[in-house]
C-alpha positions as CSV (number, residue, x, y, z in Angstrom):
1,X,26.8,23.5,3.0
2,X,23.0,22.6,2.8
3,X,22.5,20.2,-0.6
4,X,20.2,21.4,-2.7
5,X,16.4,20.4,-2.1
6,X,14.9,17.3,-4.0
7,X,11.8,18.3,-5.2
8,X,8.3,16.9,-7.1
9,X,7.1,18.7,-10.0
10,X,3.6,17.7,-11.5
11,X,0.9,18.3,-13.4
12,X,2.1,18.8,-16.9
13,X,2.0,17.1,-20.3
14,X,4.6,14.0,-21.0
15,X,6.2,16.2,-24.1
16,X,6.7,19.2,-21.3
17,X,8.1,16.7,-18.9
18,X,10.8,15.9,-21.1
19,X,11.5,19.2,-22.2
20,X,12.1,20.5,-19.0
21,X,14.4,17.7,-18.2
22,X,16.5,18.4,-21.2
23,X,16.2,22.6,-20.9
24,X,17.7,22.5,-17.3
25,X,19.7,19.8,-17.6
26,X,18.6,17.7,-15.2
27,X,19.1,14.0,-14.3
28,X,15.5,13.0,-12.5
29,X,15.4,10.5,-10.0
30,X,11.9,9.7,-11.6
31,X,9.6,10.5,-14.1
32,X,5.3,10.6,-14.0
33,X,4.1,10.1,-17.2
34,X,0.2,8.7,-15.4
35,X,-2.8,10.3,-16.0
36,X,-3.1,13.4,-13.8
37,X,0.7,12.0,-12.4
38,X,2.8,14.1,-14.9
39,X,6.0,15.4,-13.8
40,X,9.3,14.2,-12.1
41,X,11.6,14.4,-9.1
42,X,14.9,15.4,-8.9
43,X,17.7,17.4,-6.9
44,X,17.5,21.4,-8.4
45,X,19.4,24.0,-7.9
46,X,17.9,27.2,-6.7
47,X,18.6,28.5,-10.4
48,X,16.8,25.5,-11.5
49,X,14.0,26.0,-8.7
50,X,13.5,29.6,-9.7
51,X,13.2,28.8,-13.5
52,X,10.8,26.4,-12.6
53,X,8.5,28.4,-10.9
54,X,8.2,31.2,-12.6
55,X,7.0,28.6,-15.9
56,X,3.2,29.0,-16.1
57,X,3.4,25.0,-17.3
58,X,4.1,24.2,-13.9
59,X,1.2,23.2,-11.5
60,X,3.0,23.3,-8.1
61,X,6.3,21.8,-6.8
62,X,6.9,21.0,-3.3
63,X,9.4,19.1,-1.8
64,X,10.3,15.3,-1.6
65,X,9.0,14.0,1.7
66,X,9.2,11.0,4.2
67,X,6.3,8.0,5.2
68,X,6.6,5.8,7.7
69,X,5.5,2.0,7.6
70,X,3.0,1.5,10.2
71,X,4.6,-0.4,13.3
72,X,4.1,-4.1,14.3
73,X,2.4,-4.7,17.8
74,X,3.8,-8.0,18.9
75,X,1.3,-11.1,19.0
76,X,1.5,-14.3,21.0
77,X,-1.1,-16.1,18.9
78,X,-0.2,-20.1,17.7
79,X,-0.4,-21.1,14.5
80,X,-3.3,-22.8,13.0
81,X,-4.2,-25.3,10.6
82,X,-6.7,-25.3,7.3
83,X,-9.4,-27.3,5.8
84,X,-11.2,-26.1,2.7
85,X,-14.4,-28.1,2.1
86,X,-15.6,-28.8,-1.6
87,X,-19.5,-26.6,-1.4
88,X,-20.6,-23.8,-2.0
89,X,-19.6,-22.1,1.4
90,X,-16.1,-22.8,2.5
91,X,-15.1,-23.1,5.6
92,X,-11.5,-22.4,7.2
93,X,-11.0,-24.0,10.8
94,X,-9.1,-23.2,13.0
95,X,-9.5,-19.9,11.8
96,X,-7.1,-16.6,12.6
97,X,-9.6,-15.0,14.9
98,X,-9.4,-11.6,12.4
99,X,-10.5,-14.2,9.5
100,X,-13.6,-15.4,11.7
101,X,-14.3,-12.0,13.5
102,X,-15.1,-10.6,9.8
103,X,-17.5,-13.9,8.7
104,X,-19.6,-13.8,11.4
105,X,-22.0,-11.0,13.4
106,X,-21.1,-12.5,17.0
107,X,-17.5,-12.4,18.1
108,X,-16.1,-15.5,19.5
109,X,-16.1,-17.9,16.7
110,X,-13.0,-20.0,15.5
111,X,-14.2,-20.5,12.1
112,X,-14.2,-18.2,8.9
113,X,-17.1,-19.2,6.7
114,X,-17.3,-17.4,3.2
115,X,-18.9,-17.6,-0.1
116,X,-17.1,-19.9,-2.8
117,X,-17.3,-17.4,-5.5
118,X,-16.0,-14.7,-2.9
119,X,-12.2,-16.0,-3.0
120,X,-10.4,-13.1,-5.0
121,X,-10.4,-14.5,-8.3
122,X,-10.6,-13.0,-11.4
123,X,-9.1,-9.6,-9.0
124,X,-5.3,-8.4,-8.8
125,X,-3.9,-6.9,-5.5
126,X,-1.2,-4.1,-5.7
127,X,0.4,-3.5,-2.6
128,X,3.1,-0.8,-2.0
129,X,5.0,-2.1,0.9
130,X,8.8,-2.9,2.1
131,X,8.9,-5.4,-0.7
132,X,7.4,-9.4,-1.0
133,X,8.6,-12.8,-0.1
134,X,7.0,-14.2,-3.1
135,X,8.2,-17.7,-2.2
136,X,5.8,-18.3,1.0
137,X,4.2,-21.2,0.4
138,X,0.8,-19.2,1.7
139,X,0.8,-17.2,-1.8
140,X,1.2,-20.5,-4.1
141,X,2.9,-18.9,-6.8
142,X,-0.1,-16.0,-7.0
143,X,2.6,-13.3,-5.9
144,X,5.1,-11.2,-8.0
145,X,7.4,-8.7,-6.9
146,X,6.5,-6.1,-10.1
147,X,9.3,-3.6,-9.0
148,X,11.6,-2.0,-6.5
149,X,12.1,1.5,-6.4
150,X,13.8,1.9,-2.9
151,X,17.0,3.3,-3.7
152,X,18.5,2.3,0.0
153,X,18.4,-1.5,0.8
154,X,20.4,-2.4,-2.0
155,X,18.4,-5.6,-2.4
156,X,14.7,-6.3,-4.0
157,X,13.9,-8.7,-1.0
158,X,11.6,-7.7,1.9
159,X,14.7,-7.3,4.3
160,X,11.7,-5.8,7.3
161,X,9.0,-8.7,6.4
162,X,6.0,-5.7,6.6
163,X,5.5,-6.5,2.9
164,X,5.1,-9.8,3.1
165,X,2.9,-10.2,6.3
166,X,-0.1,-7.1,4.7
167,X,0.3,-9.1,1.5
168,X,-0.8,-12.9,3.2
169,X,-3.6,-11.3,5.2
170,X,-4.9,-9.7,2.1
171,X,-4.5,-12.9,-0.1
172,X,-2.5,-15.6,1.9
173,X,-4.3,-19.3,0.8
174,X,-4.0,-19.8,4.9
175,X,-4.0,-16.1,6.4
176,X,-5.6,-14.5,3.7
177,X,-9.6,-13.1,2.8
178,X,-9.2,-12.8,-1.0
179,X,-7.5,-16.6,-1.1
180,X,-7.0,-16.6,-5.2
181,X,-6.0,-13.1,-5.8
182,X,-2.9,-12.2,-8.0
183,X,-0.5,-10.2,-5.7
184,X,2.1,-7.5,-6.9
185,X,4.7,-6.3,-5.0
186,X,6.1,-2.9,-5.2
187,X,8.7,-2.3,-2.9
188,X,8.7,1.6,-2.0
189,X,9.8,1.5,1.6
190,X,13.1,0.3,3.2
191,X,13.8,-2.2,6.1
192,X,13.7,0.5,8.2
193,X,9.9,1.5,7.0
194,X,10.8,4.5,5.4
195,X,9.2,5.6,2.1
196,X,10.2,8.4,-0.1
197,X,7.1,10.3,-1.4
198,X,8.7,10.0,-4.7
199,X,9.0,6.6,-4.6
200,X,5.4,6.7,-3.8
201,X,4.4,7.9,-6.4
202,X,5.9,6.2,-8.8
203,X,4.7,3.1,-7.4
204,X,1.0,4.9,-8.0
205,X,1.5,5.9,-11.4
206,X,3.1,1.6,-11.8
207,X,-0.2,0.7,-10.7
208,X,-1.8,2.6,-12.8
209,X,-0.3,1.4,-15.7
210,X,0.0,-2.1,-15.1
211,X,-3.4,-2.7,-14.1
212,X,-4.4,-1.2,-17.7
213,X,-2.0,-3.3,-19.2
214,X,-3.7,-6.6,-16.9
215,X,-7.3,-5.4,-17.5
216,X,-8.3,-8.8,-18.8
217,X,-6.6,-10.9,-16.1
218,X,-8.1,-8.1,-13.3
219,X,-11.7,-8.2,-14.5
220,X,-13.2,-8.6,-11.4
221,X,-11.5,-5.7,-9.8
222,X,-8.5,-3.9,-8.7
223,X,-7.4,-2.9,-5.4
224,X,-4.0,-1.4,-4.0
225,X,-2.9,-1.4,-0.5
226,X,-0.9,1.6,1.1
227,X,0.3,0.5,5.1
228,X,2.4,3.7,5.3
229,X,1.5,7.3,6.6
230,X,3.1,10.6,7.7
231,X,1.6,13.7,10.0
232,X,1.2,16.0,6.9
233,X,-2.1,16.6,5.2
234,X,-0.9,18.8,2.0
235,X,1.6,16.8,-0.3
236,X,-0.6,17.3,-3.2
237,X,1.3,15.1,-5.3
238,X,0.2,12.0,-3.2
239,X,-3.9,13.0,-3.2
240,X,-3.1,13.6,-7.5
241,X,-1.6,9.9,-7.5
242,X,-4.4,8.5,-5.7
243,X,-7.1,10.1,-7.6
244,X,-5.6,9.2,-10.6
245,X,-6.1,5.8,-9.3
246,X,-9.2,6.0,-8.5
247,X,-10.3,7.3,-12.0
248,X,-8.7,4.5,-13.7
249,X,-11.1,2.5,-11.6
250,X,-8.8,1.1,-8.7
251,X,-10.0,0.9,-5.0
252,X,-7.5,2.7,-2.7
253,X,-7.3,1.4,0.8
254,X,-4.6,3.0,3.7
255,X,-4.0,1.8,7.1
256,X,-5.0,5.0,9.6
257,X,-1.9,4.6,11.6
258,X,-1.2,3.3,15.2
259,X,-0.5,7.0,16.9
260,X,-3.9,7.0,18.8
261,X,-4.7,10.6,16.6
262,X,-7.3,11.7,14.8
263,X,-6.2,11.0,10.6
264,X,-7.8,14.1,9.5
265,X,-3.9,15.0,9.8
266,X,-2.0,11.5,8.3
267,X,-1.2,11.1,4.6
268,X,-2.8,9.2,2.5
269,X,-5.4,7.8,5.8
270,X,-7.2,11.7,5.1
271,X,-7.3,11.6,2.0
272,X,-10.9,11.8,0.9
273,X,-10.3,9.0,-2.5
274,X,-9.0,6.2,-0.1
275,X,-10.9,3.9,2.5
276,X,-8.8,4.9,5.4
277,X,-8.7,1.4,7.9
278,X,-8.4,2.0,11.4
279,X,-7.8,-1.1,13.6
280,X,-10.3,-2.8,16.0
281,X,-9.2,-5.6,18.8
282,X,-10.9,-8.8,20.0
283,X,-13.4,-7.5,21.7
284,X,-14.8,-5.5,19.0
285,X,-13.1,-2.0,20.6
286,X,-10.5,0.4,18.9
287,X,-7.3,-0.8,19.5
288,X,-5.9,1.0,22.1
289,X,-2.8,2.6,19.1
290,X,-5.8,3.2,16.4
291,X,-6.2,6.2,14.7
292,X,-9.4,7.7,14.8
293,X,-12.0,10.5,13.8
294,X,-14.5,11.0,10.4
295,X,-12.5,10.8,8.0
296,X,-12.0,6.6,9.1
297,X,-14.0,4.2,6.4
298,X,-14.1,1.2,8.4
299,X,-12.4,-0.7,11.6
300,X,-11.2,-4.1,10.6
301,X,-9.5,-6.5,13.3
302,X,-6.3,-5.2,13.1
303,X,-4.5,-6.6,17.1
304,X,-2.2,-9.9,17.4
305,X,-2.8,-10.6,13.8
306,X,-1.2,-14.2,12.5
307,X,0.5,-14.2,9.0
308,X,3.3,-15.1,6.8
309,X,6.5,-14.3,7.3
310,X,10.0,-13.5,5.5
311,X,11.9,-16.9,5.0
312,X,8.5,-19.2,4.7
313,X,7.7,-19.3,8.7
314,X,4.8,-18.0,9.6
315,X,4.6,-15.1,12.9
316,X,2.2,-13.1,14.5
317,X,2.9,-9.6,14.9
318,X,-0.4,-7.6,13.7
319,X,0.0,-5.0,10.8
C-alpha cells in the first residue's frame, strides 16, 4: 500500500490557511504565512486531495519534491596565510587563487586586493545549506545557525560540512569576499545533500521574515544563497518563494549545478528572479562539470576551492 502523497498548497490568505487546516483535519508538516508564500504542506488523503482542489481558494498544489546539494570536486590546494593592512585598499596574501582571480583582470596573481568599505558590513548573508559550523574561527562569531528544518539528521549540526564550506567563501575573515557580513544558517538539506522542497520553502519564507525583522542591522543589503538544484523546471512553489524574496528586496543567487547541462532545466539555477552561478576554473574556462546555457548570470571561480571546514580545520574541496 502506496502512502498517501505529501503535497504543497499555496497561494492563499493566512486566515484560509488555517481554516483549511482545521476543516480537513489536518496536521501540516509546515505552514507559509510569507508574502506571495501562503499555504502549507502536509500528507492528504485522496478525500482530502479532492476537497482541495475543487476549492476555488486554492491556487495550485503539486507535490513535495527532492534537491540535491551540489557535489564537492576534490582539491589538493595548501593552506594559506592572511595579512590585512590598515589603508584604504586591503590586501590578503597569500590569497585563495578564487579570492585573487576575482580582484584582478589578469589571472595569475596570488593576492586579493579590495576596497576597505567593500568588506560586507552593514549586509546579512542567508544561506540555505546542510546546516553551519558556527564555531570556525574563519566566521569570528559573525555566524548563527537561525534554524533547522531537516526532519532526518536528528541533529542541528552540519553532519556533510557543505554548509559550512559555501558559508566561509561567501564571508569567511580568511576564505571569504564579504569578510564582515552577518551569516545565518538555515539548515534545509541533510548529510546526505538532500533537501525537501518543503523545507525549502520554509527556509524562503524565514528569510523573508527575518530579514524584515533585521532591516536595521542589514541596511546595506541582503543576499541568500541556495547551493542545491534538481532536473525539474515547474515546482511553482519554489519560483513563488523566490520572488517573494526578491520583492521584499533580497538578491537571490543559486549555484547552476555540476552535471555539464544546460540550467534552462535545474531548479532554482532557471529561475528567471535568481543569479544562476556557473563555475569557471583556473584558466579562466568553464569547469569541465559546469552547467551552462542563457539563463547563466555569471561564471565565478568555482574548481579546487580552499575553505573552512566542519570541526575548525580548514580543506579544500570546491563548492
Amino acid at each position: 500500500m502506496l502512502k498517501p502523497p505529501r503535497n504543497i498548497l499555496d497561494n492563499i490568505t493566512d486566515t484560509v490557511v488555517d481554516e483549511f487546516v482545521t476543516s480537513l483535519n489536518l496536521k501540516p508538516k509546515r505552514k507559509y504565512k510569507h508574502g506571495r508564500v501562503k499555504g502549507f504542506s502536509a500528507v492528504l488523503s485522496s478525500r482530502q486531495l479532492k476537497s482541495l482542489k475543487s476549492n476555488s481558494k486554492v491556487a495550485y498544489i503539486e507535490p513535495d519534491g527532492t534537491l540535491k546539494i551540489q557535489a564537492f570536486i576534490p582539491s589538493s590546494h595548501s593552506r594559506d596565510s592572511t595579512t590585512f593592512p590598515k589603508r584604504s585598499l586591503l590586501t590578503q596574501s597569500p590569497a585563495p587563487w578564487n579570492l585573487a582571480r576575482i580582484s584582478h583582470r589578469q589571472k595569475g596573481s596570488t593576492t586579493y586586493t579590495y576596497d576597505s568599505s567593500a568588506t560586507g558590513q552593514g549586509t546579512c548573508s542567508y544561506i540555505l545549506d546542510t546546516g553551519l559550523f558556527t564555531q570556525h574561527a574563519d566566521f569570528q562569531n559573525r555566524a548563527t545557525l537561525l534554524k533547522n528544518f531537516d526532519t532526518t539528521d536528528n541533529s542541528d549540526a552540519d553532519l556533510s560540512g557543505h554548509g559550512t564550506h559555501v558559508a566561509a567563501i561567501l564571508g569567511g575573515t580568511k576564505y571569504g569576499v564579504a569578510k564582515q557580513t552577518k551569516i545565518y544558517a538555515i539548515k534545509v538539506c541533510n548529510k546526505s545533500g538532500a533537501c525537501n522542497l518543503s523545507d525549502v520553502i520554509a527556509g524562503i519564507a524565514l528569510v523573508i521574515s527575518d530579514s524584515k525583522a533585521r532591516s536595521s542591522m542589514c541596511a546595506k543589503g541582503v543576499t541568500m544563497t541556495l547551493s542545491f538544484g534538481a532536473p525539474v523546471s515547474s515546482w511553482r512553489s519554489i519560483q513563488e518563494g523566490i520572488l517573494a524574496a526578491v520583492q521584499a528586496g533580497i538578491f537571490v543567487v543559486a549555484a547552476a549545478g555540476n552535471d555539464n547541462i544546460d540550467v534552462k532545466g535545474i531548479t532554482p539555477a532557471s529561475s528567471p528572479f535568481v543569479c544562476s552561478v556557473g563555475a569557471s576554473d583556473i584558466n579562466d574556462a568553464k569547469a569541465s562539470f559546469s552547467n551552462y546555457g542563457a539563463m547563466i548570470g555569471v561564471f565565478a571561480p568555482g574548481v579546487a576551492i580552499q575553505s573552512a571546514w566542519i570541526g575548525g580545520v580548514d580543506a579544500s574541496p570546491p563548492q
